[in-house]
Structure formats: C-alpha cells, structure tokens
C-alpha positions as CSV (number, residue, x, y, z in Angstrom):
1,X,122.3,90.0,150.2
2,X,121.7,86.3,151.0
3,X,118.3,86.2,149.1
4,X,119.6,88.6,145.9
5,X,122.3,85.9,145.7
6,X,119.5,83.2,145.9
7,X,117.4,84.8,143.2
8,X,119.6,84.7,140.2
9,X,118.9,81.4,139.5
10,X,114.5,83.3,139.1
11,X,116.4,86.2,137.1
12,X,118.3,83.6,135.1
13,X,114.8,81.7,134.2
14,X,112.9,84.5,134.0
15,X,115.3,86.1,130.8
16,X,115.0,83.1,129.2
17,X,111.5,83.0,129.7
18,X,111.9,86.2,127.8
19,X,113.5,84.8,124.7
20,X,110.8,82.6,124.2
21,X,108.3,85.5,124.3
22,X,110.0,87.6,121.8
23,X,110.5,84.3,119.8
24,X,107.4,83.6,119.8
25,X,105.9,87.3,119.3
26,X,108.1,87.0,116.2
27,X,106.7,84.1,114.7
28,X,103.1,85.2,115.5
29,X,103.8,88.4,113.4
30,X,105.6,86.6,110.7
31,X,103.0,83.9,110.3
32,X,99.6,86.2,110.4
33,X,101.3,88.2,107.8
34,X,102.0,86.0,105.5
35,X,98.6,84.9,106.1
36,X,96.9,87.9,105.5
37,X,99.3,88.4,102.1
38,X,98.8,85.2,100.6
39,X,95.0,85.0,102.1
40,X,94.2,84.0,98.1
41,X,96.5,81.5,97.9
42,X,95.3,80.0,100.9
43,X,91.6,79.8,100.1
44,X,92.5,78.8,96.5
45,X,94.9,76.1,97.6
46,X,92.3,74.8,100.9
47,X,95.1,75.5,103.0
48,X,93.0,76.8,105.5
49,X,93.3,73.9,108.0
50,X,97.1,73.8,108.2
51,X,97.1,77.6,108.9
52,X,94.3,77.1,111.5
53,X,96.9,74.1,113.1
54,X,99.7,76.4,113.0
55,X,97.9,79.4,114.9
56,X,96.3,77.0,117.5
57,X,99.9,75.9,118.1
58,X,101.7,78.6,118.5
59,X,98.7,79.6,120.7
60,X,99.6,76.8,122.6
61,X,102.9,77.1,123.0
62,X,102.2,81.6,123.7
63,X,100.0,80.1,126.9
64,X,101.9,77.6,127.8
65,X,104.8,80.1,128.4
66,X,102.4,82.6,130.4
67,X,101.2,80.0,132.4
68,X,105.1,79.1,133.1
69,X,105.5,82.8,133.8
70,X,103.5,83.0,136.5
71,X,104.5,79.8,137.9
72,X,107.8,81.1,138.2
73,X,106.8,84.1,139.7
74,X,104.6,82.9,142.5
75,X,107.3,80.0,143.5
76,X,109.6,83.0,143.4
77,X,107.3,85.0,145.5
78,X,106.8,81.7,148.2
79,X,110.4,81.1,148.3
80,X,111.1,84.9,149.4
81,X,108.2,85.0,152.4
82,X,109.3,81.5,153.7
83,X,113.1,82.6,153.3
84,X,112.1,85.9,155.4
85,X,110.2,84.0,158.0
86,X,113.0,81.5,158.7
87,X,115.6,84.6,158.9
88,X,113.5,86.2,161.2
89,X,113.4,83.2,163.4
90,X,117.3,83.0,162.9
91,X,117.7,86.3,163.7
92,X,115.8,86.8,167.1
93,X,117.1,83.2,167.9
94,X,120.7,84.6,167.8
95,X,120.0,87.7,169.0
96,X,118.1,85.8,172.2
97,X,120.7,83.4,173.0
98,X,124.1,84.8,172.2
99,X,123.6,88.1,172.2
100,X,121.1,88.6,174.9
101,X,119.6,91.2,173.3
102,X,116.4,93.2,175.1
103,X,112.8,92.4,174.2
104,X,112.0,96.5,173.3
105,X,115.6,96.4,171.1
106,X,113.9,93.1,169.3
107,X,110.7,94.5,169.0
108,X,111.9,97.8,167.1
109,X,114.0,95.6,165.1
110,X,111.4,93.3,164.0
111,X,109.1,96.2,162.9
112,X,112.0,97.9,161.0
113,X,112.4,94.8,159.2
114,X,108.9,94.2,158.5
115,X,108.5,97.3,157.1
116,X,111.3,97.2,155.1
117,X,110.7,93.5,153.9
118,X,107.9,94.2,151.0
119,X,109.8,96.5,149.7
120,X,112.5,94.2,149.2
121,X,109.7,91.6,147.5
122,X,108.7,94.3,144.9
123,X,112.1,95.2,144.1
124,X,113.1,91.4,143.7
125,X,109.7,91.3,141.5
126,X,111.0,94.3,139.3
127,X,114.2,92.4,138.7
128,X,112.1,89.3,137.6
129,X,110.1,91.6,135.0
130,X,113.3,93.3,133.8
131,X,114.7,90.1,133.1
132,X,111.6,88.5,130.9
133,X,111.6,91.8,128.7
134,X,115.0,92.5,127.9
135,X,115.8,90.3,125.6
136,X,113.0,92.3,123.7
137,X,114.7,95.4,124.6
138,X,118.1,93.8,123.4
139,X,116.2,93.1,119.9
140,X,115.0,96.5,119.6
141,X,118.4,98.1,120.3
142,X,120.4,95.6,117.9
143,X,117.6,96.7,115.1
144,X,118.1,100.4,115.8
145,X,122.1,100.2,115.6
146,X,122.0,97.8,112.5
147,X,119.6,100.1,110.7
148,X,122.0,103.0,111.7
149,X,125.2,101.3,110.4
150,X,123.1,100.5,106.9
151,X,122.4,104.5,106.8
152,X,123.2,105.6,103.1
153,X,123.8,108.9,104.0
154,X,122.9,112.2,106.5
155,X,119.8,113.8,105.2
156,X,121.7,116.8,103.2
157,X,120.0,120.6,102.8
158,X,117.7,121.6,99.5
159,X,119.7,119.6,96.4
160,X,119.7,120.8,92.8
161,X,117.6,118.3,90.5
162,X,119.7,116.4,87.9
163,X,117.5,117.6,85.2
164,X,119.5,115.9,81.7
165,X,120.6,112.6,83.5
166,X,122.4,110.5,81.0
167,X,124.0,107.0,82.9
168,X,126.4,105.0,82.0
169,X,127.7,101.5,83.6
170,X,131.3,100.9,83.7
171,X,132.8,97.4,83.7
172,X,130.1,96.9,86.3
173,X,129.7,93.6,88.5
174,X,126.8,93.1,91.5
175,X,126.2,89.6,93.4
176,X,124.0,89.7,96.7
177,X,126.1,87.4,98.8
178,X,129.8,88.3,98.8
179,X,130.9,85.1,99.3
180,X,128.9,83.4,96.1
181,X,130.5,82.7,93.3
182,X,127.7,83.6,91.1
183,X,127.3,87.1,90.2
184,X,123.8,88.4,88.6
185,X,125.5,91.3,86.8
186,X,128.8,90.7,85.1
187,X,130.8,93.6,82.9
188,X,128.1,95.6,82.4
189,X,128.8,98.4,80.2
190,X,126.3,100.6,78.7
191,X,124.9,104.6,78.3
192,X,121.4,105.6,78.6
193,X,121.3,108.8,77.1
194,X,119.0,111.8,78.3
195,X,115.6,112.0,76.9
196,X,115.7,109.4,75.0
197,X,113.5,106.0,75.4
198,X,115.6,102.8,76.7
199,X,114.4,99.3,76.6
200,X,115.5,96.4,78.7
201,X,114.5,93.1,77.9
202,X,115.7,89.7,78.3
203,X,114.2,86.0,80.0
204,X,113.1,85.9,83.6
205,X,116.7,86.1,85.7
206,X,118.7,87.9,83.6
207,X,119.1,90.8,85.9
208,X,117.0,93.4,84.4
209,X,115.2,94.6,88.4
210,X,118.9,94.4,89.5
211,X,120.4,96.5,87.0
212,X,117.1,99.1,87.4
213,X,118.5,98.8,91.3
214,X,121.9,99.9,90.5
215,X,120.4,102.7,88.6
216,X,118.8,104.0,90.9
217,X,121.4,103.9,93.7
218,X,119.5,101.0,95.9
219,X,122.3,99.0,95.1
220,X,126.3,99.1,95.0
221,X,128.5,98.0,92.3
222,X,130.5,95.7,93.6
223,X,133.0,96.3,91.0
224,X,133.5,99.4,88.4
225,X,131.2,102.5,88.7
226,X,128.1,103.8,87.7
227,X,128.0,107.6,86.3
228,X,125.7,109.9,86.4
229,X,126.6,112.7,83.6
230,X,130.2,111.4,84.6
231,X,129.6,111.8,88.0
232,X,129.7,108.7,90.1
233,X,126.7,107.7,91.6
234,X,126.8,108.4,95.3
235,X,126.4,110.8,98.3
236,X,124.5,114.4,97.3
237,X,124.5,113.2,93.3
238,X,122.8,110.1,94.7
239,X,119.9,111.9,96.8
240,X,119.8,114.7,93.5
241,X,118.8,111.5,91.4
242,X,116.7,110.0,93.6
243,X,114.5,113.6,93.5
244,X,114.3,113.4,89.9
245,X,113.4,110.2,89.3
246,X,109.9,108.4,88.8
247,X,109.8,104.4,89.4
248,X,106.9,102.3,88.7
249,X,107.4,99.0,90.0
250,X,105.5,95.7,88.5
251,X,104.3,95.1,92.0
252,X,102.1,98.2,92.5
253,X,102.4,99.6,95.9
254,X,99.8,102.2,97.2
255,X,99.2,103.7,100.9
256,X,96.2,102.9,102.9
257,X,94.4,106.2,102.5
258,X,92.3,108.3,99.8
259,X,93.1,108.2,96.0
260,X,94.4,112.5,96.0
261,X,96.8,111.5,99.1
262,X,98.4,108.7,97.4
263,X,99.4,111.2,94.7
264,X,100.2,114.3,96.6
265,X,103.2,111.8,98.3
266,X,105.0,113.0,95.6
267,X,104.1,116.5,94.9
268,X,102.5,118.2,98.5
269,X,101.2,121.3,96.0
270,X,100.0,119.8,92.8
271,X,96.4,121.5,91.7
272,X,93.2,119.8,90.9
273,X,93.8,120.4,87.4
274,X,97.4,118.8,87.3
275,X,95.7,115.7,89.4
276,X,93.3,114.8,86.6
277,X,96.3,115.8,83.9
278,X,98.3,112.4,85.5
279,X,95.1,110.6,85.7
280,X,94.4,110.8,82.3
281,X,97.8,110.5,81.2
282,X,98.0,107.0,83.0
283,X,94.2,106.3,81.7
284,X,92.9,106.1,85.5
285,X,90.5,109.8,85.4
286,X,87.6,107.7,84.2
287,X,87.9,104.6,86.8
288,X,88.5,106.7,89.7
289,X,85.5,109.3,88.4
290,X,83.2,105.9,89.0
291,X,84.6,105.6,92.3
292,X,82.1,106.2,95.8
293,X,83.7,109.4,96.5
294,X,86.3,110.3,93.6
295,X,89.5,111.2,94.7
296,X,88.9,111.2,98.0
297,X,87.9,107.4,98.3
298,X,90.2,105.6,100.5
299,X,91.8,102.6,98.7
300,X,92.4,100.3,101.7
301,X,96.0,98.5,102.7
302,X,98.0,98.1,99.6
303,X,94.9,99.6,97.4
304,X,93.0,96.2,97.5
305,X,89.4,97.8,97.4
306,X,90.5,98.4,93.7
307,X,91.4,96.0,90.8
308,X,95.9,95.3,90.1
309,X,95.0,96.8,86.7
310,X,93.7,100.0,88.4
311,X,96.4,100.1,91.4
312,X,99.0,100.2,88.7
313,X,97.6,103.1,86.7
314,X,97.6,104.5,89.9
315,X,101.0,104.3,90.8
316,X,102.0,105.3,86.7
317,X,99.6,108.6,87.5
318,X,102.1,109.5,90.7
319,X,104.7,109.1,88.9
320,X,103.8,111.4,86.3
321,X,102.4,113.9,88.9
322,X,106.1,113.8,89.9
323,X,107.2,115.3,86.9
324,X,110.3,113.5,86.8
325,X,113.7,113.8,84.4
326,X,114.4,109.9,84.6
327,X,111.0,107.5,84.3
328,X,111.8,104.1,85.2
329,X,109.0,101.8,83.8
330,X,109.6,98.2,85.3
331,X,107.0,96.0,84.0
332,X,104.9,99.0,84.2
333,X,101.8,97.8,82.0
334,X,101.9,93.9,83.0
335,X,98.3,94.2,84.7
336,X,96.4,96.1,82.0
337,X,94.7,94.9,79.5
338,X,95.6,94.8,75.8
339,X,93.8,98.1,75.0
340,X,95.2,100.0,77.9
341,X,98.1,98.7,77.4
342,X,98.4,100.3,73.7
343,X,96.9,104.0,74.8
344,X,99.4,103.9,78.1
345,X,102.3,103.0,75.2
346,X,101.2,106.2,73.1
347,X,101.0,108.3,76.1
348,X,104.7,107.3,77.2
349,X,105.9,107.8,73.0
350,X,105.1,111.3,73.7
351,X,106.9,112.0,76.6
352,X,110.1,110.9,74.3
353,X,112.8,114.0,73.8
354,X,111.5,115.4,77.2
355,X,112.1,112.3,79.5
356,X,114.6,110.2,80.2
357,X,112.3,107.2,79.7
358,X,113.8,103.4,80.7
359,X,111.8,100.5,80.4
360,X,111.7,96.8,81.2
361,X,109.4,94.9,79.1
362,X,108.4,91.4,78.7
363,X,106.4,91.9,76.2
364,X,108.0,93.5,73.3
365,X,105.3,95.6,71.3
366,X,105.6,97.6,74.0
367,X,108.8,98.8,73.3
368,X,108.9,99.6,69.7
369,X,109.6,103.6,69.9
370,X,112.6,102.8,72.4
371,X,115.5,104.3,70.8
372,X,117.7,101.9,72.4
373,X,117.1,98.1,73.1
374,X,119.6,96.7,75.6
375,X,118.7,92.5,76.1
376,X,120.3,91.0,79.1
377,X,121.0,87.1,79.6
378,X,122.6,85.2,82.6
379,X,123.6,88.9,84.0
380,X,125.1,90.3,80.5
381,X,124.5,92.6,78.2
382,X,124.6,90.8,74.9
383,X,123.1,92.6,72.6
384,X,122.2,96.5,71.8
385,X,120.8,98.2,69.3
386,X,117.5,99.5,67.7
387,X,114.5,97.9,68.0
388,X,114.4,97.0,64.3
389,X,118.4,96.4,64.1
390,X,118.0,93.4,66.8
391,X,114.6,92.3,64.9
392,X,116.4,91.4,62.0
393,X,119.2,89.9,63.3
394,X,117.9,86.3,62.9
395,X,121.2,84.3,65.3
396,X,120.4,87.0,67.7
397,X,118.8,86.6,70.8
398,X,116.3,88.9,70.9
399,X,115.4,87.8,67.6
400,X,114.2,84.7,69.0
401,X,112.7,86.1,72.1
402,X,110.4,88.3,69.6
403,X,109.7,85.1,67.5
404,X,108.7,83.0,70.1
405,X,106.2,85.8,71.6
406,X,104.9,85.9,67.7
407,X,104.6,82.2,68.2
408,X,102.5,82.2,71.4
409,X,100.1,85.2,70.0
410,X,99.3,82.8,67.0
C-alpha cells in the first residue's frame, strides 16, 4: 500500500508521457501526409530542406521522449527494489526487537515476501504502461463516440430508387460556423426539374459546391427546406436519393486497385459489355485499351499512375456505369482537353429527357443545351433563365461573365 501510494507521482509522469506520444504520433501522420500530397509542390517550390528540418525534428523530439520513457521506467524500477530492501530490513528489525519473533517464523516470512515481491514490480510496471497509452486510448474512444453522435442515420432495409427526382430549394440559408455572421447560401429558392439539363455557374465563392452539397443531403439547411418531389430531404428519402444519384467531383478520386474494380464500386454485376458502354461514353475505352493490362491494371493511390485528364474520365465512366436518375457534374470536364471536352458535352446532350443532369461549369460552352441556367453571386441566386435568355441580357451578370471568357479566348 505504502509503495502504490508512492508510485502515483511514475503513473502521473508516465500519462503525460503519453500525451506527448499521441501528440507527436499525430503530427508525424499529419506532416508525412501532407508531404506525400503536396510531394509536387514541394519539389517544384525546393522546399525539400524545410520538410527534411521538420521530420529530423520531430524525430528528435519522438527520441527524445523514448529515451525519457525508459528513464522513467528504470528510476521507477530502482526506487521499488531499494524501497523493498529497506522494508525488509524495517520489517525483520521490528519483528527482532519488539516483537521477538522466531528465526524459522522470519525465515518463512521473508521467502513469502520474496516471492511475492516481483509480482508486485510487474504489476506496478503494467500500471506505468497503462498510463503512457491511454491517453491514446482516450483519443480513440472520443473519435468513436463523436463519429457516432454525427451518424446521419441507421442503415435502413432495401429502399425504392427516386427515379423522376425534381428538387426544389425553399427560402434556403447554410453557413459552416453557426456563430459567423456570414452565410455562403442566402434565400435560395429554385426547382430543378426531372430530366432536364441544369446549369450552375457563377465566380469562384459564390456557393455553387455548397449548394451541389445541400442537394445531395451532405449538408443541412440551416434555415427553410429542401424538397425532393415535395418531400423533404431527409431520413429514408435521403438514403433513396443518395442511391440514385451519380456525382463527379472536380477533384477526381479513384481507389488504389485495378481499372474494372474502381467501376464495379458502383454496380457489383455490371457485364463486360456495359464496362466498355461507360468507357466509351466518358471517352476512356481507348486510353485504358493502351493500358499494361486493360482493365485490370491497377491505377495506384488516388489513380496517380494515370494522367488528371484520364482519372477524371474515369470517375465520369462510374458514374455512368451507375446508371443514375440525378447526374451531378461538378466541374466534371476541367481536366480534359478542348476536344474531349466537346465529344464528353455531346455525350451528356444525349442523355437529356432521360437524366436528371446538373452541372457546374466555369466554362460556359459547356453548358449551352442546359435547359436551365441558374448563376450564383455572394451566395445568391440572381439570375435564371435559358442559356440564350441570360446571353442577351447585356446589365446581366452572366452576360459579363460570358463576355469576359470571349475576351480571354481572343
């Protein structure tokens, strides 16, 4: 009891020791992914050197606090044996002098005791150990209950696909931080009608990836409602949505495996023949044809063994493997090349009156056939329309934004 009493002051050292692990663990991770990320950057920039100081730091500073690890445990580990030998001298002194105990009784104590005393070390050893890792424990379990509380919702049996979604936005406001004044979205009212071809367009931070978000259920209205063929967007008409929708981001992401498994993600029992369909759809059959081992050529992390043009054909061929009812196109063709660009744009026009088909564009040739041009600025819509209805509107602002993309062509 005397020495557990004595040892909180190792436990006490040893847990913070055990911060400063999972600190630094975290910063390792952190740092050599950004690293690895931004590896172009780096090299392009001569960065190298500060990234080398940085690891050899925190290096430093990782060994440092093993080193101080193990110093605590073997002053831990003296303390406890020179404690036990001065008790022991304590004890038989007592037991001698006042107690007058016999030399066979001492004996048979002393062995008990001797016995019993390493097991007493370990145990005191374990507590150390427990100590340095649970704050790492502690981080794991405060990950796992915050992930539950953000749940959206209890995976729910087989849903029905909403197969004619037409949404509308209602008086709808969004901001990311509750307590900013700034909103991105503000009264957003507009319908995107089923199978028919909607264009988004405005400057950079208007709100055109937020209000795809809300669309698509990642994020909340914060005020008024979304509807889904007056439906509001949540619980089983949220997951029904989310089946029957096809999103092609503008930052392409692909799984670190072979070319058919990145499109079978989406749809397990898709044939050969359906495969090459999406491929050539999305103008990739020809590319991927050239490639080591066809589709079954493994792409590597992120699909950097092939080009951003090619990654994001990709991704627009799983989409259409997916056979959606809602295609959301964000900055879907930004990587290809003028030519691909125009054959990908054909390919979409004749998906219109089948698809629900929404599209966020930057550059605005691409959305010509849209049967409804929506332009966003400062978080409002404030203008809709046809695409040749806003073209002529000379005060207008998409107007301008067409005129000054003539401007830069020329």
């Amino acid at each position: 009891v005397i020495l557990g009493y004595l040892s909180r002051k190792f436990v006490q050292k040893s847990r913070n020791l055990g911060r400063k692990t999972s600190q630094l663990g975290e910063d390792y991770m952190a740092g050599i992914t950004d690293q690895l990320n931004g590896i172009k950057d780096i090299k392009s920039n001569k960065l190298e050197n500060s990234y080398i100081e940085w690891l050899r730091s925190l290096t430093s500073r990782m060994n440092a606090e093993q080193i101080e690890y193990v110093k605590l445990k073997s002053s831990s580990q003296l303390i406890y044996k020179v404690s036990a030998a001065i008790l022991i001298t304590v004890f038989i002194f007592i037991s001698v002098k006042v107690f007058h105990a016999q030399g066979e009784q001492l004996l048979l104590i002393i062995l008990i005791f001797s016995r019993l005393w390493p097991r007493f070390i370990t145990i005191q050893s374990n507590f150390e150990q427990i100590a340095a890792t649970l704050p790492a424990c502690q981080a794991v379990t405060k990950l796992i209950e915050d992930c539950s509380k953000e749940q959206e919702f209890k995976q729910a049996d087989a849903l029905s696909l909403v197969t004619k979604p037409q949404i509308e936005c209602k008086d709808v406001y969004f901001r990311y931080k509750k307590d900013s004044h700034n909103y991105v979205l503000k009264d957003i009212n507009l319908t995107i009608p089923h199978n028919q071809m909607t264009a988004i367009v405005g400057p950079s931070g208007a709100g055109k990836s937020t209000l795809i978000d809300l669309l698509m259920g990642l994020n909340s209205a914060e005020r008024g409602e979304v509807l889904v063929n007056g439906q509001p967007l949540k619980d089983e008409l949220l997951l029904s949505l989310r089946q029957s929708i096809s999103y092609v981001p503008q930052d392409s992401f692909l799984f670190n495996t072979s070319v058919r498994e990145n499109l079978l993600t989406v749809n397990a029992q898709a044939s050969e023949r359906e495969l090459w369909e999406a491929l050539e759809f999305a103008m990739a059959a020809q590319f991927v044809e050239n490639l080591s081992q066809g589709l079954d050529t493994v792409i590597g992390d992120r699909g950097m063994k092939i080009s951003g043009g090619e990654r994001q054909r990709l991704v627009l061929a799983r989409a259409i493997l997916k056979k959606p009812a809602l295609l959301i196109l964000d900055e879907a063709t930004s990587a290809l090349d003028t030519n691909n660009e125009n054959k990908i744009k054909e390919s979409i026009d004749r998906l219109k009156g089948k698809v629900t088909i929404v599209v966020v564009a930057h550059r605005l040739s691409t959305i010509q056939a849209a049967d409804q041009v929506l332009v966003l600025e400062e978080g409002k819509v404030i203008q809709k329309g046809s695409f040749d209805q806003l073209a002529y509107e000379e005060e207008g602002a998409f107007h301008k934004l067409l005129e000054g993309q003539f401007q830069t062509v020329q």
